[in-house]
N, CA, C and O atoms as a GROMACS GRO file, in nm:
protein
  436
    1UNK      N    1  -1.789   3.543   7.099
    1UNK     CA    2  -1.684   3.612   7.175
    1UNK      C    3  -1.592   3.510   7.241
    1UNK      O    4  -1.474   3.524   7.276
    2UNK      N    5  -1.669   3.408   7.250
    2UNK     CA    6  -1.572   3.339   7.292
    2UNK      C    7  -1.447   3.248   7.231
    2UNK      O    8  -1.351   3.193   7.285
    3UNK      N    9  -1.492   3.256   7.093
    3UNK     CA   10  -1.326   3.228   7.008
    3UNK      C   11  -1.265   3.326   7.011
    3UNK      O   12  -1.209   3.317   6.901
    4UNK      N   13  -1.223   3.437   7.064
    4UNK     CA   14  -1.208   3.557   7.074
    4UNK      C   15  -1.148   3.589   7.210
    4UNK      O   16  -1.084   3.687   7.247
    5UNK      N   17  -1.182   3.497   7.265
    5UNK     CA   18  -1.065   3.495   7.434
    5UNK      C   19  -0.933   3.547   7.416
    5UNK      O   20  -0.867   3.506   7.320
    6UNK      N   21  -0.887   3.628   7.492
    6UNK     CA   22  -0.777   3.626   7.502
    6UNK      C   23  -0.727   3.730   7.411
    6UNK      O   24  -0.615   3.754   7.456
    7UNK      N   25  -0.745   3.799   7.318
    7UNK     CA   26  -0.735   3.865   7.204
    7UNK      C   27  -0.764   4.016   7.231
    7UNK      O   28  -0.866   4.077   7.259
    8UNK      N   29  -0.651   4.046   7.213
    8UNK     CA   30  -0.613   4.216   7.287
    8UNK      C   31  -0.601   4.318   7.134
    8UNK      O   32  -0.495   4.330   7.072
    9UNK      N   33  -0.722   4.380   7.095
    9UNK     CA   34  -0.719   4.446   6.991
    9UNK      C   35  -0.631   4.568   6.982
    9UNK      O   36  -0.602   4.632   6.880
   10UNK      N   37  -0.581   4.598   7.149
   10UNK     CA   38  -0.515   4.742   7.081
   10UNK      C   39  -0.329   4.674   7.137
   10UNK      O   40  -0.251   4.745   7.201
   11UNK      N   41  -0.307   4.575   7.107
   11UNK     CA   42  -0.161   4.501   7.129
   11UNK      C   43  -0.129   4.502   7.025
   11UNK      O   44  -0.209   4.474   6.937
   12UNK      N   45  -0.011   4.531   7.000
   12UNK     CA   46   0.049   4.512   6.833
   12UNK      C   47   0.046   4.351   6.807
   12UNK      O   48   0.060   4.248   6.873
   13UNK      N   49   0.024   4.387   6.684
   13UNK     CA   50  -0.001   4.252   6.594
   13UNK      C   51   0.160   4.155   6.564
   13UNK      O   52   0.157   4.038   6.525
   14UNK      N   53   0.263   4.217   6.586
   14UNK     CA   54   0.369   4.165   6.545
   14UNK      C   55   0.437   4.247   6.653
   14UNK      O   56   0.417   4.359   6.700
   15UNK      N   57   0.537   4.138   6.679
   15UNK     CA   58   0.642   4.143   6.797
   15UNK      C   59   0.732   4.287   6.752
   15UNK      O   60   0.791   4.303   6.645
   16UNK      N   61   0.723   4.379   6.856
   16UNK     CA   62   0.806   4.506   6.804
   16UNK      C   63   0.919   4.526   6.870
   16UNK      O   64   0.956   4.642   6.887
   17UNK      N   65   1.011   4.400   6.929
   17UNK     CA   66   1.120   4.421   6.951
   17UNK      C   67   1.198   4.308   6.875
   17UNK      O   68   1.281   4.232   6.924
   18UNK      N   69   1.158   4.311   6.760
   18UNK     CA   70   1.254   4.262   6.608
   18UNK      C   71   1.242   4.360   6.461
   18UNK      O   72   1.152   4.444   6.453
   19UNK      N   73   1.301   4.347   6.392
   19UNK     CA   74   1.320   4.467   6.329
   19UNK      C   75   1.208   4.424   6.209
   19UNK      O   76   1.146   4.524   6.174
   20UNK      N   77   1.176   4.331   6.155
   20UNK     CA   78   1.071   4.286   6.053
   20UNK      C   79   0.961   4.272   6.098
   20UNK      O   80   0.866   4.252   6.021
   21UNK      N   81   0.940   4.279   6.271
   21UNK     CA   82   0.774   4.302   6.329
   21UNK      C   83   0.764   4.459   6.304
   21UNK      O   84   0.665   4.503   6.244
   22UNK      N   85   0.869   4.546   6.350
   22UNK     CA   86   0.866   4.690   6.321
   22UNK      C   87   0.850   4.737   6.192
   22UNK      O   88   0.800   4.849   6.179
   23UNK      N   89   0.890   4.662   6.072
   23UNK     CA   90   0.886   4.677   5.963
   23UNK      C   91   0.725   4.685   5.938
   23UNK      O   92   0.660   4.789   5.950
   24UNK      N   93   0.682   4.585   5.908
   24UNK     CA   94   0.549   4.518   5.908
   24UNK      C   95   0.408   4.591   5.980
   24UNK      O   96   0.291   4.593   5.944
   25UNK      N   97   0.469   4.642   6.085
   25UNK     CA   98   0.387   4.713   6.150
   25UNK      C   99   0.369   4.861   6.067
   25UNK      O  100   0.256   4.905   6.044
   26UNK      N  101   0.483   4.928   6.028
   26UNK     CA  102   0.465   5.059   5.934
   26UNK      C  103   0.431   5.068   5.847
   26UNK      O  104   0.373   5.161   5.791
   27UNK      N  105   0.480   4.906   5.796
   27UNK     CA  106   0.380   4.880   5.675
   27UNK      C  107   0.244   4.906   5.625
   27UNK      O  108   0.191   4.955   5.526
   28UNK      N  109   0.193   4.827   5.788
   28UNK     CA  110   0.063   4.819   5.761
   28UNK      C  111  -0.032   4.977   5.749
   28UNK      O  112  -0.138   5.000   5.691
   29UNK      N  113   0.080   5.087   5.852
   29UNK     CA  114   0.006   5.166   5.897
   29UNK      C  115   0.022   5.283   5.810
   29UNK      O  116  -0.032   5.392   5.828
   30UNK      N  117   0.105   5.251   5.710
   30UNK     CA  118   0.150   5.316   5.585
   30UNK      C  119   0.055   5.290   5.471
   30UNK      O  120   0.039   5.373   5.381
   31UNK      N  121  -0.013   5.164   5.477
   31UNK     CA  122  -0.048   5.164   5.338
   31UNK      C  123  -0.154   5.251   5.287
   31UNK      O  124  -0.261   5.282   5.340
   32UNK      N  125  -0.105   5.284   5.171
   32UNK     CA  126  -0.194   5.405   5.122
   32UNK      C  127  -0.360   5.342   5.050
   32UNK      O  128  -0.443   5.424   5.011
   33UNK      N  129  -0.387   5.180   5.044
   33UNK     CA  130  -0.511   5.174   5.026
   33UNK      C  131  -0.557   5.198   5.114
   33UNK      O  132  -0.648   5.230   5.037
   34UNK      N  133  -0.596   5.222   5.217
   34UNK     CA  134  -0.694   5.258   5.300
   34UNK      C  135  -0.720   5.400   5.261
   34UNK      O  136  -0.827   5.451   5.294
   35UNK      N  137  -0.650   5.453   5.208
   35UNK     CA  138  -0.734   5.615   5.168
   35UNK      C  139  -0.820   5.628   5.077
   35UNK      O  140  -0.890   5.728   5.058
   36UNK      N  141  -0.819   5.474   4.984
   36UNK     CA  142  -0.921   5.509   4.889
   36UNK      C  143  -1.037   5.458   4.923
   36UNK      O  144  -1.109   5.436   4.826
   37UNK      N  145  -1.093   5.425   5.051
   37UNK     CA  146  -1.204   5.349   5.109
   37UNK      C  147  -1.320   5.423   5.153
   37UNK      O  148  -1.315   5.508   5.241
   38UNK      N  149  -1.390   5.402   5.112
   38UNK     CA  150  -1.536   5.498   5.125
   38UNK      C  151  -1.593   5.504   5.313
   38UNK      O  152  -1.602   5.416   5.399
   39UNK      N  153  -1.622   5.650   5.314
   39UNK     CA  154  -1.695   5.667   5.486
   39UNK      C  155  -1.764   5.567   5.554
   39UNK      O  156  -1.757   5.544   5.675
   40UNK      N  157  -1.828   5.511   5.474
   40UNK     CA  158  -1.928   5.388   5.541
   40UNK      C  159  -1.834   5.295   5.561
   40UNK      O  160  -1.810   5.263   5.677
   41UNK      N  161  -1.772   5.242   5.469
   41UNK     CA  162  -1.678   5.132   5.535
   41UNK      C  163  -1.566   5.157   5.643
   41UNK      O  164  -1.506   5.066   5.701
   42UNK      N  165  -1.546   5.300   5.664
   42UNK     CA  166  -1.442   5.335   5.792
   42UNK      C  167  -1.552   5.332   5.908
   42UNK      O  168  -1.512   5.279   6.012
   43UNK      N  169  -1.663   5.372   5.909
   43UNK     CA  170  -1.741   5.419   6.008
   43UNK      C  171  -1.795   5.267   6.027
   43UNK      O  172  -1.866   5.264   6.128
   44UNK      N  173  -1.787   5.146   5.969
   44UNK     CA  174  -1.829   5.007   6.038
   44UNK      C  175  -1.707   4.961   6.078
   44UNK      O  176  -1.739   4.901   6.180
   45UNK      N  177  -1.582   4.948   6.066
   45UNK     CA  178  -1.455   4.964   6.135
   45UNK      C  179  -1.482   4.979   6.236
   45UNK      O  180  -1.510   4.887   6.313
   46UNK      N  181  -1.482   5.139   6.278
   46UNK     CA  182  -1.484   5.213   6.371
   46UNK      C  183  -1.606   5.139   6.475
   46UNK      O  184  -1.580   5.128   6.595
   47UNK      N  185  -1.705   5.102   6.436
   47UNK     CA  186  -1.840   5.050   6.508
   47UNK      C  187  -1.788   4.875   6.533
   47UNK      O  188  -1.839   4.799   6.616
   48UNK      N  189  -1.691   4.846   6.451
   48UNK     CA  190  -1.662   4.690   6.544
   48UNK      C  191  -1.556   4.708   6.659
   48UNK      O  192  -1.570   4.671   6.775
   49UNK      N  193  -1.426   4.787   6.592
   49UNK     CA  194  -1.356   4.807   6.683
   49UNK      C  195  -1.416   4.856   6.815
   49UNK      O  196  -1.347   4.831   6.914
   50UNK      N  197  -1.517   4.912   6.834
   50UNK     CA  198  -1.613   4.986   6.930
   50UNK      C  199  -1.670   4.904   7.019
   50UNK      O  200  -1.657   4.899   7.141
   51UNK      N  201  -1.757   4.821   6.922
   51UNK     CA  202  -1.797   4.706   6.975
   51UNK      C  203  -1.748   4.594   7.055
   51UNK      O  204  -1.801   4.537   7.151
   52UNK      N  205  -1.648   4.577   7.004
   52UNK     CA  206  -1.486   4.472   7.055
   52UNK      C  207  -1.488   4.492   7.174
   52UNK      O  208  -1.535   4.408   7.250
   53UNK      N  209  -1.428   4.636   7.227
   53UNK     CA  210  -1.369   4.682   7.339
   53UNK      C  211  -1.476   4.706   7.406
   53UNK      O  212  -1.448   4.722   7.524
   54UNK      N  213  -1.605   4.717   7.380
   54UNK     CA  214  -1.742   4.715   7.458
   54UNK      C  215  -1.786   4.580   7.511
   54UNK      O  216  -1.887   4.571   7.581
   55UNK      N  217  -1.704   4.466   7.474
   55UNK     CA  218  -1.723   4.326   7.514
   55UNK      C  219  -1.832   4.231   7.452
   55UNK      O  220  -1.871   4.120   7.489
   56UNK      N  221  -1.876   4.329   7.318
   56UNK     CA  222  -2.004   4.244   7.225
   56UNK      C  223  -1.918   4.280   7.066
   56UNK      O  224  -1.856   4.373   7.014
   57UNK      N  225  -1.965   4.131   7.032
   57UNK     CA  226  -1.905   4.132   6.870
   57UNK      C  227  -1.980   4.065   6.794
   57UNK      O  228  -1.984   3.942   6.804
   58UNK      N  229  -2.032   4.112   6.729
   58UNK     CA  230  -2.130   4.004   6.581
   58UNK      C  231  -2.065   3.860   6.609
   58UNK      O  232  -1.945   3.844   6.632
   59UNK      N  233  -2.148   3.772   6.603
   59UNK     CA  234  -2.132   3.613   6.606
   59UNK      C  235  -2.080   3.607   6.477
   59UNK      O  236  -2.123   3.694   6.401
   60UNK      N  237  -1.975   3.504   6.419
   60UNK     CA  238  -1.892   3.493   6.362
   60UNK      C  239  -1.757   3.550   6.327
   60UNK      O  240  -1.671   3.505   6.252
   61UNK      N  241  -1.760   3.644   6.390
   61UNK     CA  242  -1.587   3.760   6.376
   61UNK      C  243  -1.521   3.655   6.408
   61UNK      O  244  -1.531   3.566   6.493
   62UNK      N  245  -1.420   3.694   6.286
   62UNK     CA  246  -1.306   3.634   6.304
   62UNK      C  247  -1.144   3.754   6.350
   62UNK      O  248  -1.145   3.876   6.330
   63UNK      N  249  -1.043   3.689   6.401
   63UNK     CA  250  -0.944   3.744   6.425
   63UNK      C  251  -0.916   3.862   6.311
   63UNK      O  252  -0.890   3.983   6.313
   64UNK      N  253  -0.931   3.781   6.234
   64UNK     CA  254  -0.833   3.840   6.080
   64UNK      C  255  -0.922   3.980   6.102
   64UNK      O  256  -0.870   4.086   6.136
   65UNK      N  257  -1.090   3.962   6.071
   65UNK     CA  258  -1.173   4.089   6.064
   65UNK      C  259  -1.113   4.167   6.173
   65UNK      O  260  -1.048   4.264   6.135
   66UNK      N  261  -1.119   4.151   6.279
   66UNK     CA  262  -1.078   4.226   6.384
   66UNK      C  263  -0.978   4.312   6.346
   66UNK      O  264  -0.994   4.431   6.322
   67UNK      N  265  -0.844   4.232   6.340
   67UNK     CA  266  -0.731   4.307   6.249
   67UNK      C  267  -0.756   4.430   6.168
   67UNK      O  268  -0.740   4.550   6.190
   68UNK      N  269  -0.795   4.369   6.078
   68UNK     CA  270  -0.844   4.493   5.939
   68UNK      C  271  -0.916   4.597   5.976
   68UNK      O  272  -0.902   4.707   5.922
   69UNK      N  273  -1.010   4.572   6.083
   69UNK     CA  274  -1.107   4.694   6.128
   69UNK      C  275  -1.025   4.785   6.233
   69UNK      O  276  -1.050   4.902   6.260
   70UNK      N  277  -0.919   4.702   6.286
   70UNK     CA  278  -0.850   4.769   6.369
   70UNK      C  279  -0.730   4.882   6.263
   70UNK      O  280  -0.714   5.003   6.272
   71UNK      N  281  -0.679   4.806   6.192
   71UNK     CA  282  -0.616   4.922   6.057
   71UNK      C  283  -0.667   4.983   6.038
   71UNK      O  284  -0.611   5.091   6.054
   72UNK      N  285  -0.821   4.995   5.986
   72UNK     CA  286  -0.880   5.088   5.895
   72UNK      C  287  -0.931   5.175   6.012
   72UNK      O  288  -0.993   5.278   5.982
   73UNK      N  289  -0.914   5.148   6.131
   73UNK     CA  290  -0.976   5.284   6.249
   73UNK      C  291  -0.838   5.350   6.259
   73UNK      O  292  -0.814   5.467   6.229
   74UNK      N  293  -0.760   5.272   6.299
   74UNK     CA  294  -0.629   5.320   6.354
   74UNK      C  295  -0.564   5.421   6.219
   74UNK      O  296  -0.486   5.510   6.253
   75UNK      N  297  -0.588   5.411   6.103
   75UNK     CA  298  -0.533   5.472   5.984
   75UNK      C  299  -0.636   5.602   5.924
   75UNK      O  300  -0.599   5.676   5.833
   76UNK      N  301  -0.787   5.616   6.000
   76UNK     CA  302  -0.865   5.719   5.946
   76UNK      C  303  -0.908   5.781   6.056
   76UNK      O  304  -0.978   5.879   6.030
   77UNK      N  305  -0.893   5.763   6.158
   77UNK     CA  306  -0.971   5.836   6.275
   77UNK      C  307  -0.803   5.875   6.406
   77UNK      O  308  -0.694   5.824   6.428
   78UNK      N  309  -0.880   5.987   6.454
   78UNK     CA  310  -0.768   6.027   6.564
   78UNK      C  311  -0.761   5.979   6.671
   78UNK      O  312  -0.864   6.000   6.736
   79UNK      N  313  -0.649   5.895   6.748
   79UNK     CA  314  -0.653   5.813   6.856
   79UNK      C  315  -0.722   5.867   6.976
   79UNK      O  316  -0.811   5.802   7.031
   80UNK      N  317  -0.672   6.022   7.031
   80UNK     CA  318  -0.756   6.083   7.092
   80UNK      C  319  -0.904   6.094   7.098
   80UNK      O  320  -0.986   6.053   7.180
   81UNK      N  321  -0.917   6.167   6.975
   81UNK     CA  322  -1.071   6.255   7.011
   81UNK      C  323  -1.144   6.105   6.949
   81UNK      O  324  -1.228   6.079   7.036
   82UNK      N  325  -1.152   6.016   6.863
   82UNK     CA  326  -1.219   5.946   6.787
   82UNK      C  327  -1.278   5.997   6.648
   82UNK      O  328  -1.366   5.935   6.587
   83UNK      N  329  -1.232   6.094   6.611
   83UNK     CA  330  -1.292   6.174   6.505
   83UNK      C  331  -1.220   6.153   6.377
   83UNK      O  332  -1.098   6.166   6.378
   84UNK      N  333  -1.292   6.118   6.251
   84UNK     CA  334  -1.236   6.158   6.125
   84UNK      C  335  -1.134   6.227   6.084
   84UNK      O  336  -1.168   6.342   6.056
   85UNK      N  337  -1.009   6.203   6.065
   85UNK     CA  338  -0.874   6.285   6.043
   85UNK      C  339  -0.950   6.339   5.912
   85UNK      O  340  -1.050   6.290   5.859
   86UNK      N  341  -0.871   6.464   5.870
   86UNK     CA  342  -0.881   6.496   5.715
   86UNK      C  343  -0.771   6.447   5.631
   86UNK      O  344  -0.654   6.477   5.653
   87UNK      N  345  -0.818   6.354   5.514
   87UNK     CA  346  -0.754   6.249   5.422
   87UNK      C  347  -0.597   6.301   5.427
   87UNK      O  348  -0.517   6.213   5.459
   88UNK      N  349  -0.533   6.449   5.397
   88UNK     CA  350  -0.456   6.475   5.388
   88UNK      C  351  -0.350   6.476   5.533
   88UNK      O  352  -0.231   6.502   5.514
   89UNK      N  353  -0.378   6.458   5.618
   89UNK     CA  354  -0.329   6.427   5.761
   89UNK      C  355  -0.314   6.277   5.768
   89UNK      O  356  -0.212   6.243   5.827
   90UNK      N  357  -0.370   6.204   5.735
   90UNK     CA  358  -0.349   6.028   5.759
   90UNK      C  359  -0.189   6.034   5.728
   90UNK      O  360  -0.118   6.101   5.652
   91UNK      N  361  -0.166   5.911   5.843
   91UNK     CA  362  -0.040   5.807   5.768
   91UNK      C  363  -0.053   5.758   5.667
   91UNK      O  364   0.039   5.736   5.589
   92UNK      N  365  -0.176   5.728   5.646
   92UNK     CA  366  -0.216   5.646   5.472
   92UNK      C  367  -0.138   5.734   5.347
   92UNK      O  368  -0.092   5.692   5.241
   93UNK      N  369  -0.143   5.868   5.400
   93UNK     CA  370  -0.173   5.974   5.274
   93UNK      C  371  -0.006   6.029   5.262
   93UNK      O  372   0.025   6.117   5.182
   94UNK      N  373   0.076   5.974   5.339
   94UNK     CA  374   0.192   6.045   5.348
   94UNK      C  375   0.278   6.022   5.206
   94UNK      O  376   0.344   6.100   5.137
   95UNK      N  377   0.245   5.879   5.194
   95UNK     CA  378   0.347   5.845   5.063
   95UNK      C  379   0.279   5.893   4.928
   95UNK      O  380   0.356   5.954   4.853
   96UNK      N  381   0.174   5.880   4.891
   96UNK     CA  382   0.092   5.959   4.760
   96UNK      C  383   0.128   6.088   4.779
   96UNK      O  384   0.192   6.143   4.688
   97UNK      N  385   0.094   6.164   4.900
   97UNK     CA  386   0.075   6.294   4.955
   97UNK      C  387   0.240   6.317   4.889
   97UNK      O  388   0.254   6.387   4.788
   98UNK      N  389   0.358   6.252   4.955
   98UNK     CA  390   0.477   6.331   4.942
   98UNK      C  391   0.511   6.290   4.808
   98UNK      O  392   0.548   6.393   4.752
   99UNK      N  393   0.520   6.165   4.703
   99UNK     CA  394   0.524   6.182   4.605
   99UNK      C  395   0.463   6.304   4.488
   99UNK      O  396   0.516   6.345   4.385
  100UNK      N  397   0.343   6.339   4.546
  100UNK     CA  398   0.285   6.427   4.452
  100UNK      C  399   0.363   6.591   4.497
  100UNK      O  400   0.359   6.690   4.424
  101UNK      N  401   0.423   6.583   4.616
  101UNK     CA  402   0.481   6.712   4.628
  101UNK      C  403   0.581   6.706   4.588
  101UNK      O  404   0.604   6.819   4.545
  102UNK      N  405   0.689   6.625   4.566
  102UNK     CA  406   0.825   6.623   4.513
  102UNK      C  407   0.798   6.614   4.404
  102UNK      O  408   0.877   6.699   4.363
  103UNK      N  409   0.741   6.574   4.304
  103UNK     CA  410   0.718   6.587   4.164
  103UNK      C  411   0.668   6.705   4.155
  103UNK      O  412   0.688   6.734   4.037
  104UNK      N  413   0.606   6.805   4.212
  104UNK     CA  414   0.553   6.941   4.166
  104UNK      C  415   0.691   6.958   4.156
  104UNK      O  416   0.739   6.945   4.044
  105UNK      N  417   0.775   6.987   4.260
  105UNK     CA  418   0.902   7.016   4.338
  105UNK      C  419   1.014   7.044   4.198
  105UNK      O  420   1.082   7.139   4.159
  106UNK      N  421   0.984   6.889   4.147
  106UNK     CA  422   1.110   6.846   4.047
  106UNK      C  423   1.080   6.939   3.914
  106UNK      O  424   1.160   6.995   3.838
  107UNK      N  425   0.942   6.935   3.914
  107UNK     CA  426   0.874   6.958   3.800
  107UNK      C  427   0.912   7.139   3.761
  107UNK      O  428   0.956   7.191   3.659
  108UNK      N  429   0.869   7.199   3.897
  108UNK     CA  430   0.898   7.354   3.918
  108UNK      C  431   1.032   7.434   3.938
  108UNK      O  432   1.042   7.557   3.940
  109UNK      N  433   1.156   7.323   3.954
  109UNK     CA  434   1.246   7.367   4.026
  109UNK      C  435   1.334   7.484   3.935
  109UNK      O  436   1.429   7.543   3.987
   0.00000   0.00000   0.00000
């Protein structure tokens, strides 16, 4: 924990008063791999990010892990309650999700 000083997991990762930290940031919270990631691997996410902010972290975490576990909570679970979104509600799911509706769309019109 202690390479880990200083390190504010729920601070944005990139400066959001420039327009390519804002970019970057939607990016991340857009990307649609995280929807194809199996329960167990969201639910150990969810158990570091947990852990983090509980002030204990597996010996060896690195920043980067932190990061990623912090995406993959922040992109499958609800900020509020802490609970499992349903796949079709994620930010992950918006761009597959709306491609596949505009192609019915085009397809039916």
């Amino acid at each position: 924990m202690e390479a880990l000083k200083g390190f504010d997991i729920d601070a944005p990762r990139w400066d959001q008063s420039t327009f390519m930290g804002r970019l970057k940031h939607f990016f991340n919270i857009t990307d649609c791999r995280t929807v194809l990631l199996p329960d167990s691997r969201l639910d150990e996410a969810k158990a570091l990010v947990e852990s983090f902010r509980a002030g204990s972290v597996p010996p060896g975490t690195t920043e980067e892990q932190l990061h990623y576990a912090k995406k993959l909570y922040d992109s499958a679970f609800h900020p509020d309650t802490g609970d499992r979104m349903n796949l079709i509600g994620r930010m992950s799911f918006q761009v597959p999700g709306g491609m596949a509706i505009t192609g019915f769309m085009l397809q039916f019109y």
